[in-house]
N, C-alpha and C positions, 0 to 999 in steps of 0.2 A: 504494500500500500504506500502511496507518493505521501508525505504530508506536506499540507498546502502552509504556507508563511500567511500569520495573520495581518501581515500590512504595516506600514509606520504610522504616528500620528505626528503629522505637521503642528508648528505652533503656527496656531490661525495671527497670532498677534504679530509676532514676526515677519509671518507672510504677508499680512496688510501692511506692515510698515515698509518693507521692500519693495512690494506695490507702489506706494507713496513715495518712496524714494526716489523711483524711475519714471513718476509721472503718465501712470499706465493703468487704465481701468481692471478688473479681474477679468471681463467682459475681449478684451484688446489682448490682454497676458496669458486668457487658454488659448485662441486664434492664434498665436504667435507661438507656444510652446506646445501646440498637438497635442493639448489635453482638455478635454470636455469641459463644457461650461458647467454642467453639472458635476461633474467630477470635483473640479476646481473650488466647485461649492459649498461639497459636503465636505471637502478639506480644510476649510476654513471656518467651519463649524465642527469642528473637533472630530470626523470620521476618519479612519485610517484610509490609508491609501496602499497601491501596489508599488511595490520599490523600483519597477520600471516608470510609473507615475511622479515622481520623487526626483529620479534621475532627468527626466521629462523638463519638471520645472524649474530645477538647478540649473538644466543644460541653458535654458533660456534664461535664466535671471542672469546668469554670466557674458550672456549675449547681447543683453540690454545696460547700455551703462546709466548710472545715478543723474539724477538730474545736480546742476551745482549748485551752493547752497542750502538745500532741502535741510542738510543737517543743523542748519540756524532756526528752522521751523518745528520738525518734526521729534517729539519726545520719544527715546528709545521704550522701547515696547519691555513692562514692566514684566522680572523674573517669578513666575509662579514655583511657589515652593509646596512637596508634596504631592 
């Protein structure tokens, strides 16, 4: 029997703030990284995702660079503990 990997859990907080970073809707950032709007969605509400999905949006956040700036505006995304 295969056993299936239960998936990662993105930090949604994170992920909007990298969002926010690069100036780029969730909407514009799955279009761009070949991964589902819906996909994209329930990762940002705390659903796991598959490690190929993961890979997907890294590969694209490193493709898109930070807007300049931002980091005068944007508050780092607070660390949850526990």
């Amino acid at each position: 029997m295969v056993e299936r990997r239960a998936g990662v859990r993105i930090d949604a907080d994170r992920l909007d703030y990298e969002l926010a970073r690069r100036g780029i809707s969730s909407r514009q950032f799955a279009e761009l990284s070949g991964v589902n709007e819906t996909t994209l969605s329930r990762a940002r509400h705390g659903y796991r995702v598959r490690e190929s999905t993961l890979r997907r949006i890294v590969s694209a956040m490193l493709r898109i660079p930070t807007m300049p700036g931002t980091e005068l505006l944007l508050s780092e995304p607070q660390r949850r503990t526990g």
